[in-house]
SERO-147467 format. One record per residue (C-alpha): x, y, z. Coordinates in nm, 4 decimals. Example, Ala and Ser with C-alpha at 12.3 -4.5 7.8 and 13.67 -1.06 7.14 Angstrom:
% residues 2
PT|u|v|w
PT|1.2300|-0.4500|0.7800
PT|1.3670|-0.1060|0.7140
END
This chain:
% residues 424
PT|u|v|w
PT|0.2412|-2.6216|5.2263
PT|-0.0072|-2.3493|5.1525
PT|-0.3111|-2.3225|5.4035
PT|-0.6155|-2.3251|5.2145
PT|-0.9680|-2.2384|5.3147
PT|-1.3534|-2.1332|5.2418
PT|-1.3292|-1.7529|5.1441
PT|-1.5252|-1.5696|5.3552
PT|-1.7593|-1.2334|5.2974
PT|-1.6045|-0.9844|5.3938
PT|-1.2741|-1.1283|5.1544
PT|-1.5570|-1.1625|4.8566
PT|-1.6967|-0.8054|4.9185
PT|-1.4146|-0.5684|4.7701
PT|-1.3852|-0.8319|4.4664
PT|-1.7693|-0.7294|4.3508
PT|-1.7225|-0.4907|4.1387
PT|-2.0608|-0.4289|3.9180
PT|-2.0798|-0.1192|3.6815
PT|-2.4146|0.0188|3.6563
PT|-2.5450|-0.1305|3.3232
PT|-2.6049|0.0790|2.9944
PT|-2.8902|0.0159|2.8559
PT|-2.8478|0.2840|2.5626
PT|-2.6193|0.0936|2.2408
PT|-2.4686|0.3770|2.0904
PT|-2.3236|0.4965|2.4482
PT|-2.2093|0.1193|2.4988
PT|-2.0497|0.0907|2.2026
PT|-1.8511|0.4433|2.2607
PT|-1.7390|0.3130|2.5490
PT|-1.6143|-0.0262|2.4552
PT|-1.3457|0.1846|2.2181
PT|-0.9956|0.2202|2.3523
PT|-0.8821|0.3417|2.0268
PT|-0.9375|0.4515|1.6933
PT|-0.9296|0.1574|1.5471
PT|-1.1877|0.0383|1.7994
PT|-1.3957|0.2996|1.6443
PT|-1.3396|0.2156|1.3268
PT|-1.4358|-0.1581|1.3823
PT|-1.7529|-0.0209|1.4879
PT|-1.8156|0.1906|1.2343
PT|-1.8081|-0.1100|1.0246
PT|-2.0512|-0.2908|1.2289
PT|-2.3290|-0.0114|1.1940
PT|-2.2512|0.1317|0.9040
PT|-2.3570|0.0188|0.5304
PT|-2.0859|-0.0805|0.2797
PT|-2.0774|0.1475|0.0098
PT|-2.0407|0.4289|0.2671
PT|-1.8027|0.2599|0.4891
PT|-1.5926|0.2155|0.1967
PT|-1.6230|0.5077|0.0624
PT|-1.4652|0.6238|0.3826
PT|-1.1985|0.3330|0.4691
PT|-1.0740|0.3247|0.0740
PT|-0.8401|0.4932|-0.0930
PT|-0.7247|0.4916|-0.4799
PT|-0.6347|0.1356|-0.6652
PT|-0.4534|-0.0792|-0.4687
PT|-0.4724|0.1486|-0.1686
PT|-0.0454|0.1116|-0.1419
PT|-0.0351|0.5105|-0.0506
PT|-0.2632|0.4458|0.2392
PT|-0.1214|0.1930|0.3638
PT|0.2263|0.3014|0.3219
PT|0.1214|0.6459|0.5025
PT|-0.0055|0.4665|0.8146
PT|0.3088|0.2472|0.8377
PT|0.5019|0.5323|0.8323
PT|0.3929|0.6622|1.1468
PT|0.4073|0.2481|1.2885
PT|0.7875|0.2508|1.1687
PT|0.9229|0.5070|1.4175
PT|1.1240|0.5196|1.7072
PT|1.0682|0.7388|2.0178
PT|1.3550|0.8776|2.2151
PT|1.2665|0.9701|2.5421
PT|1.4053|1.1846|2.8408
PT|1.3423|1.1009|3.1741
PT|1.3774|1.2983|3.5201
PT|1.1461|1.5910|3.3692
PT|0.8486|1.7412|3.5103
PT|0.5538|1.6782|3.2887
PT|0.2670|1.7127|3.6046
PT|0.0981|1.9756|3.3371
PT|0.1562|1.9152|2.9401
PT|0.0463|2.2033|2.7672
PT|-0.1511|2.1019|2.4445
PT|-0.1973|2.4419|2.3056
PT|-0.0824|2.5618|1.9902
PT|-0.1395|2.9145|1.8014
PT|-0.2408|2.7674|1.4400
PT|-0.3003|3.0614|1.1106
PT|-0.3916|3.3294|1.3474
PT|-0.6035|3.2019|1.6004
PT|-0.5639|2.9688|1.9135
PT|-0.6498|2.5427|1.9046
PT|-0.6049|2.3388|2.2084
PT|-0.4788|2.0349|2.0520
PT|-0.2186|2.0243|1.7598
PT|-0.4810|1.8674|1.5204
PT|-0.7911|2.0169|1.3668
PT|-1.0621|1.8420|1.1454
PT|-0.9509|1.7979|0.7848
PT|-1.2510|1.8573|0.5266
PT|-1.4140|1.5352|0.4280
PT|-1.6625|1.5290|0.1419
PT|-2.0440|1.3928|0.1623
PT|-1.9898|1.3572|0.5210
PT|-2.4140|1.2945|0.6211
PT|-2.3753|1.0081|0.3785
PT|-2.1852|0.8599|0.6343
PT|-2.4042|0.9420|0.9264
PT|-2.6993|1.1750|0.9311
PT|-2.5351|1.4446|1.1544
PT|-2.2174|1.4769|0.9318
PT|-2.1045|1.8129|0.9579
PT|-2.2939|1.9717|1.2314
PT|-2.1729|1.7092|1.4540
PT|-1.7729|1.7500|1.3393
PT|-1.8368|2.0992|1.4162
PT|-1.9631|2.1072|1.7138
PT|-1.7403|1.8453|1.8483
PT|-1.4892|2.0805|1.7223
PT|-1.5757|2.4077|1.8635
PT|-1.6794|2.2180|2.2027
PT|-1.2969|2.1160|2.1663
PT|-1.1507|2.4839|2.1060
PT|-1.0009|2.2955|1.7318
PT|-1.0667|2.4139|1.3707
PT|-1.3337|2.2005|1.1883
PT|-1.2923|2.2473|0.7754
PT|-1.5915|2.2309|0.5514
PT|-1.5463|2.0940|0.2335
PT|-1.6799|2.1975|-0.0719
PT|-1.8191|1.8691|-0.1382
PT|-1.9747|1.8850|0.2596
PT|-2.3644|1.8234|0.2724
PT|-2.4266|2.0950|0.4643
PT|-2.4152|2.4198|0.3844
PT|-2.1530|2.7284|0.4800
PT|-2.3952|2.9015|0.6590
PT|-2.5619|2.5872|0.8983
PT|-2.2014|2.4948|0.9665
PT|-2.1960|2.8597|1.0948
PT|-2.4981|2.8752|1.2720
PT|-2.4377|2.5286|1.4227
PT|-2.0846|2.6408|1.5652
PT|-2.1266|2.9796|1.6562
PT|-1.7898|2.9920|1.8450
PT|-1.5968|2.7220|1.6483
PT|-1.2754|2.8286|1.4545
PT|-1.4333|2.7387|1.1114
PT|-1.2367|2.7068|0.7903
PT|-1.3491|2.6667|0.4311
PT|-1.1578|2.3968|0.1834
PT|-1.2407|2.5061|-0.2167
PT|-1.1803|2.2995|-0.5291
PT|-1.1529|2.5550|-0.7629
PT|-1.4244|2.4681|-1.1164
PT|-1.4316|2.5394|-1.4418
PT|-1.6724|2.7851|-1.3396
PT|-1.4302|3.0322|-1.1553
PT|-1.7393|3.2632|-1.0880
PT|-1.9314|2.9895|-0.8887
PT|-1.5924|2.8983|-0.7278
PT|-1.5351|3.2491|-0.6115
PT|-1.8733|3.2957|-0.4883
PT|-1.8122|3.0214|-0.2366
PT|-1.5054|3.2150|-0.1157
PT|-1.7418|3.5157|-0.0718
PT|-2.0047|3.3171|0.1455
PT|-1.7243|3.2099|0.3522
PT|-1.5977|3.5014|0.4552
PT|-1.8984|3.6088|0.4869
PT|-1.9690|3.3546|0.7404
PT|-1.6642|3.4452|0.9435
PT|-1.4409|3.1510|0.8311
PT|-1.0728|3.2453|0.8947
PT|-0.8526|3.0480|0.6955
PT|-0.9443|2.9199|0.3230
PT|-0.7785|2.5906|0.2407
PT|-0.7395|2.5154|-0.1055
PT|-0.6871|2.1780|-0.2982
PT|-0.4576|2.1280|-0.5732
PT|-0.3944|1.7886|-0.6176
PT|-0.7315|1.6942|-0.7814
PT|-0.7362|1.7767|-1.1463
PT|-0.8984|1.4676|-1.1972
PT|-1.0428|1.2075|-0.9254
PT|-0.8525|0.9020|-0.8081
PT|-0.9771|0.5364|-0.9622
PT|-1.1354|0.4459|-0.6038
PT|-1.2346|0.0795|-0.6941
PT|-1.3986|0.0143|-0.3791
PT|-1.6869|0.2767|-0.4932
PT|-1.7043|0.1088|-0.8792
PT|-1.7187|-0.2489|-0.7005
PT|-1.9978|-0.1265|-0.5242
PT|-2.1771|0.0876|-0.7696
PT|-2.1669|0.3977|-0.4851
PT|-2.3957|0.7108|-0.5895
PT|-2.4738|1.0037|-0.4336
PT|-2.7450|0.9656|-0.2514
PT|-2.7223|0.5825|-0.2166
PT|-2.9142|0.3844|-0.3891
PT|-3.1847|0.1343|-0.2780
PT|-3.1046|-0.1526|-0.5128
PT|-3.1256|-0.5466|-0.3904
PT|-2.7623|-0.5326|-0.3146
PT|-2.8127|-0.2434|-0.0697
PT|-3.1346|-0.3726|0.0763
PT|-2.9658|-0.6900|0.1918
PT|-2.6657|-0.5460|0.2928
PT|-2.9024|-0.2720|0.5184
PT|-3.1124|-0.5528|0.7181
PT|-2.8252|-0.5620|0.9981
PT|-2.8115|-0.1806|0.9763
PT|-3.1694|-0.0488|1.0434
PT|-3.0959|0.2259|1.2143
PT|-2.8499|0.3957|0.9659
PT|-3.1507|0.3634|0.6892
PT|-3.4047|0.5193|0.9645
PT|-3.1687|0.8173|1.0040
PT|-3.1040|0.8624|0.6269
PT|-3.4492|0.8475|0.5249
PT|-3.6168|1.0448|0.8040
PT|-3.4104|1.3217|0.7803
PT|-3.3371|1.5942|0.4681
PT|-3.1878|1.4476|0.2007
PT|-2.8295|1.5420|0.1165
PT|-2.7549|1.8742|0.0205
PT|-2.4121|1.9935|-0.0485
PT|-2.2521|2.3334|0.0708
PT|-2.1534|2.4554|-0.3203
PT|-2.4541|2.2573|-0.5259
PT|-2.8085|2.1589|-0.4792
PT|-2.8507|1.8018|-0.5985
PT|-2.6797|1.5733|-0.7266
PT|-2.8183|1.2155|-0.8541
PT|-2.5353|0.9977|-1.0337
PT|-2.2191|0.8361|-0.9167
PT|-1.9417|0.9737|-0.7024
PT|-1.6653|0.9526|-0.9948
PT|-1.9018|1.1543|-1.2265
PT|-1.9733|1.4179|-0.9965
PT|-1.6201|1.4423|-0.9039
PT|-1.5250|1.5072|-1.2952
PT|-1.7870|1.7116|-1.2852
PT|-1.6059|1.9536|-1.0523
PT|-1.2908|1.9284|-1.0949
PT|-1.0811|2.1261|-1.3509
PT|-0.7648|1.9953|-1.4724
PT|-0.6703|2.3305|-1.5641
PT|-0.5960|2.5167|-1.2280
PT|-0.2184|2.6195|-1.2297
PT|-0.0367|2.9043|-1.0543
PT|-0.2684|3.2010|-1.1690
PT|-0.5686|3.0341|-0.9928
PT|-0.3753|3.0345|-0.6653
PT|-0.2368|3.4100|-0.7524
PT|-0.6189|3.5465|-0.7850
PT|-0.7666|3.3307|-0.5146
PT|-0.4805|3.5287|-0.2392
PT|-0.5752|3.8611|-0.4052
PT|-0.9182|3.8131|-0.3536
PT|-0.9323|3.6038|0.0044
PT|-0.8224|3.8594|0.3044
PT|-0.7795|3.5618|0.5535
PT|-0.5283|3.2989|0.6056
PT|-0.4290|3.1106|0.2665
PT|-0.3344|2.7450|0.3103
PT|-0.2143|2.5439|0.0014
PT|-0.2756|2.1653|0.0258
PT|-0.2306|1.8605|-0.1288
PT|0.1835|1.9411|-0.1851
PT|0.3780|1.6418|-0.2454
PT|0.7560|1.8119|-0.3186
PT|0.9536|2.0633|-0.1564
PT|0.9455|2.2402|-0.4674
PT|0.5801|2.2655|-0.4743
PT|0.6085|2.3435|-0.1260
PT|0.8358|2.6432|-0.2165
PT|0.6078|2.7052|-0.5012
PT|0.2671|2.7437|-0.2963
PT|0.4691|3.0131|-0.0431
PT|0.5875|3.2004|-0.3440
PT|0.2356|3.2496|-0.4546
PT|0.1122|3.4007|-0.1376
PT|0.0053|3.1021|0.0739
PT|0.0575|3.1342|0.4728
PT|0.0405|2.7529|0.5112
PT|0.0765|2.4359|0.3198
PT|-0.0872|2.0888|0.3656
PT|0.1642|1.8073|0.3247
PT|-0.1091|1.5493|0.1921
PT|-0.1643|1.2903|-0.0445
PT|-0.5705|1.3202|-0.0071
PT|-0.5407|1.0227|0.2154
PT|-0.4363|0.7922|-0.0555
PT|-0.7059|0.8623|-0.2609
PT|-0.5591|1.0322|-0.5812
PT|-0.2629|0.9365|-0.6637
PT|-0.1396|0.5316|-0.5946
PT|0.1873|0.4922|-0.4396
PT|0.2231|0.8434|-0.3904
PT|0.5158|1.0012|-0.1554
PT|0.4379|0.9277|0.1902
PT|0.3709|1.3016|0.3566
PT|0.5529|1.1958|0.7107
PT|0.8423|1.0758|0.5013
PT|0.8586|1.4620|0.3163
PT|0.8142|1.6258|0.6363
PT|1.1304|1.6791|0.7741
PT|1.2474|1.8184|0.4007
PT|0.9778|2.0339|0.3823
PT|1.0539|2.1857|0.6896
PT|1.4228|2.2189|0.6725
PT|1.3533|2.4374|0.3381
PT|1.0425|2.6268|0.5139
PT|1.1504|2.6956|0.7888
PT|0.9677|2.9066|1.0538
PT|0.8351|3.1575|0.7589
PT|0.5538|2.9410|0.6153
PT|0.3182|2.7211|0.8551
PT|0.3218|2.3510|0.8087
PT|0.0194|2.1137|0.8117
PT|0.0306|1.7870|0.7156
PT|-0.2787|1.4940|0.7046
PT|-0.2973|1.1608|0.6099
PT|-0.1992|0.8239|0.7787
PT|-0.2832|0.9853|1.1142
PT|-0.4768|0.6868|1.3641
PT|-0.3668|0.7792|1.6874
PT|-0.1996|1.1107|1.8965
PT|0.1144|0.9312|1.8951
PT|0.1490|1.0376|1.5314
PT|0.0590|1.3778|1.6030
PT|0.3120|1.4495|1.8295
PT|0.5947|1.2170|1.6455
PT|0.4633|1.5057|1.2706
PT|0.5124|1.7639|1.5108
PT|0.8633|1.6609|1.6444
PT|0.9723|1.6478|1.2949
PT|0.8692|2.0161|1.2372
PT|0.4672|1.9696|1.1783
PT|0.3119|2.3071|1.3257
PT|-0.0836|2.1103|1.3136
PT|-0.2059|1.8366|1.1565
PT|-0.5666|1.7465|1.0452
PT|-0.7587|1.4087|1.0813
PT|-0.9861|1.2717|0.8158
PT|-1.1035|0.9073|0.8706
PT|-0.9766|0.9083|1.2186
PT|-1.3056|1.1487|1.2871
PT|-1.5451|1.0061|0.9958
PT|-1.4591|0.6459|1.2314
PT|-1.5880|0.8256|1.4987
PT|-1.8886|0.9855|1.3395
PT|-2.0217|0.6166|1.1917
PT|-1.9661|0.5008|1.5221
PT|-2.1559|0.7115|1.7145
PT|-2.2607|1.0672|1.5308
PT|-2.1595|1.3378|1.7905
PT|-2.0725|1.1772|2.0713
PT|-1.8700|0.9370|1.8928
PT|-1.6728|1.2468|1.7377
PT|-1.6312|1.3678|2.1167
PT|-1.4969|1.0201|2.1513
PT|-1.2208|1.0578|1.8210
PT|-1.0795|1.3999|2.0224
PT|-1.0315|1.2445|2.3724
PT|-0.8856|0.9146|2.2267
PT|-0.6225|1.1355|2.0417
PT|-0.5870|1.3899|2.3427
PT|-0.5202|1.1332|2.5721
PT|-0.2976|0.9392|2.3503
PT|-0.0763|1.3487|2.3000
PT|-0.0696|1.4129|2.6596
PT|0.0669|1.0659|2.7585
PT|0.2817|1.0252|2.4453
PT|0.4146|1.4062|2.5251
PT|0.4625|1.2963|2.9642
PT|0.6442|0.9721|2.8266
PT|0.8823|1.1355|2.6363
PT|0.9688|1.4057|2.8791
PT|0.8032|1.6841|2.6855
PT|0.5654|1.8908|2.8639
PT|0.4796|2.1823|2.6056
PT|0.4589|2.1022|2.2195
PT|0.7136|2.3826|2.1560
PT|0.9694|2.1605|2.3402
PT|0.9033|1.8513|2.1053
PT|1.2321|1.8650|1.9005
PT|1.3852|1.5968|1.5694
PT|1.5705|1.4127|1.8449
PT|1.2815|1.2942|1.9720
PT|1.1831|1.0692|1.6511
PT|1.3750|0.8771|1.4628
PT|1.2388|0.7463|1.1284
PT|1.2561|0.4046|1.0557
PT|1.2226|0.2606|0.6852
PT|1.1600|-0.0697|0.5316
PT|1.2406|0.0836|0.1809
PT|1.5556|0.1640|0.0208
PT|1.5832|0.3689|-0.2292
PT|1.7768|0.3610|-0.5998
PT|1.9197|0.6547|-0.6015
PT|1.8919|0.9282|-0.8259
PT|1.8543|0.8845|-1.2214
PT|2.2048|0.8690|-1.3187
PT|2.3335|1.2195|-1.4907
PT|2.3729|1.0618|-1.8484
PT|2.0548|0.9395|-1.8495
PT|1.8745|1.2117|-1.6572
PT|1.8208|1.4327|-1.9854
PT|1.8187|1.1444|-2.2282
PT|1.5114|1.1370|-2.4803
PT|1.2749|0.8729|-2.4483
PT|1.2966|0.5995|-2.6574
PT|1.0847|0.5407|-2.9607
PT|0.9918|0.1320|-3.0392
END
């Protein structure tokens, strides 16, 4: 029989354990997240809808998303053991310059929409870092506060090329200008994606007080407070803007760009050229014949193109046809470091995260960007120790295996394959 008596103080002592409270919410909040989708759940919380959603949606039926983040779920690690991984070396030498983690901040349009410090505070939590941080054309804030905010930062531009090439290239101009390194341009956009989520909820740019919104702000004061005490949105490539997002998008887009916009944009940009949105080898082997040092394996996050290929899935083709000639990026899907080192295993020289930071930015404006890098660095470094890897350069295709809950059909059989359509 077990002895049992009255615990005494000294036994009690070690047991009580009380943290200092924290009387600041956004702090407590920060540090409630283990994870990004921790942040994400608070994002929600704090965050109005039509913003939220604007951020957290994706095109249609949102199958691409979805599909892109599974990807990453369905794989299997194969680690070694008996290795020394006391130091992991997160380093990596990215388009000419130096970035301490293999990820770098992917441009995100009308990013103080989201939260009033938008791109200053991606920036800064990027060059406090030692990552790139990528302004989008269709950033509120401009090329040259991004600059002045992030003096030190690796900064790189993203362009959407218009109709108007002159107003297009005069962007290019202001970032060089401003000491941006690499220029990233888009090329899966020639029109925008149906992103139902924004139609549902009638999402312009700026918001819009309407009885809906009101309502749907009570829980959210101090979201409202920031956006209407501080300067209204401005964009880095326009002034204003007052109508929905879809309108402003067809606005800017030009379903015209083709190879000869890429040609002039590399004679006319002296810095690192990075081609993104490519969805096929062959595009892939298109962009590096045009001049580009690096491509973007991306599907814009899901939100062009429904049911689009999955970039993880492409990777390993994409590389095996690169090779070590033409740098490889690659976005979307991307919710936690485990997926970063798994797209760099399978031949992924960086990677760039979208919502994973915007999460992090609703959550918590700077510091809850500072809180998106550490999740992810942490998750690298003990993703890289348990697998026996202690440099990135040492993360090799036997590490990751693929897994896939869809079979293919095949290709279209050869008698078919150049058949004419047929006419009802």
């Amino acid at each position: 029989m077990v002895q049992r008596r009255l615990p005494r103080p000294h036994d009690l002592l070690p047991l009580m354990q009380f943290k200092k409270p924290e009387f600041n919410p956004r702090t407590r909040r920060l540090d409630s997240a283990t994870n990004v989708y921790d942040l994400r759940a608070i994002a929600k919380r704090v965050t109005p809808k039509a913003p939220f959603d604007y951020t957290d949606g994706a095109a249609e039926g949102e199958v691409s998303l979805a599909r892109a983040r599974q990807a990453f779920e369905d794989i299997e690690f194969h680690p070694s053991v008996l290795k020394d991984v006391s130091h992991v070396d997160t380093t990596r030498e990215i388009l000419g310059g130096p970035s301490a983690l293999p990820f770098g901040i992917a441009p995100t349009g009308f990013t103080r929409m989201m939260q009033t410090e938008g791109e200053r505070a991606g920036s800064t939590a990027a060059e406090a870092a030692g990552i790139p941080f990528t302004l989008s054309t269709m950033g509120t804030t401009s090329i040259e506060d991004v600059a002045a905010a992030a003096p030190h930062g690796r900064n790189w531009f993203q362009l959407y090329m218009w109709t108007d090439r002159e107003r297009s290239m005069k962007l290019v101009d202001r970032a060089a200008a401003a000491g941006n390194d690499v220029l990233v341009v888009t090329v899966d956009t020639p029109v925008g994606g149906a992103r139902l989520r924004d139609v549902r909820n009638g999402m312009t740019i700026p918001p819009s007080l309407t009885p809906k919104t009101v309502i749907n702000a009570i829980p959210r004061p101090a979201w409202w407070i920031n956006f209407l005490t501080t300067e209204p949105l401005a964009f880095a490539s326009l002034d204003r803007w007052s109508g929905t997002v879809a309108a402003l998008i067809d606005t800017m887009f030009d379903p015209t760009v083709g190879p000869d916009e890429v040609r002039f944009i590399r004679d006319n940009w002296k810095g690192k050229l990075v081609v993104k949105g490519i969805q096929s080898v062959e595009d892939a082997k298109l962009a590096v014949d045009l001049g580009a040092d690096g491509i973007v394996l991306s599907n814009h996050g899901g939100r062009q193109l429904d049911r689009a290929p999955i970039p993880f899935h492409l990777l390993p083709h994409v590389a095996a046809e690169l090779g070590d000639d033409t740098e490889i990026l690659l976005d979307t899907g991307i919710m936690n470091g485990a997926d970063i080192v798994a797209a760099v295993a399978l031949g992924a020289d960086f990677t760039l995260i979208g919502r994973a930071y915007l999460y992090g930015l609703m959550a918590g404006g700077r510091a809850g960007v500072d809180k998106t890098i550490d999740i992810l660095r942490s998750e690298i470094v003990r993703t890289m120790k348990l697998l026996g890897v202690a440099a990135l350069d040492e993360l090799e295709p036997r590490h990751v295996t693929q897994l896939s809950r869809f079979t293919t059909l095949g290709p279209v059989p050869e008698h078919l394959a150049d058949a004419k359509p047929r006419r009802r």
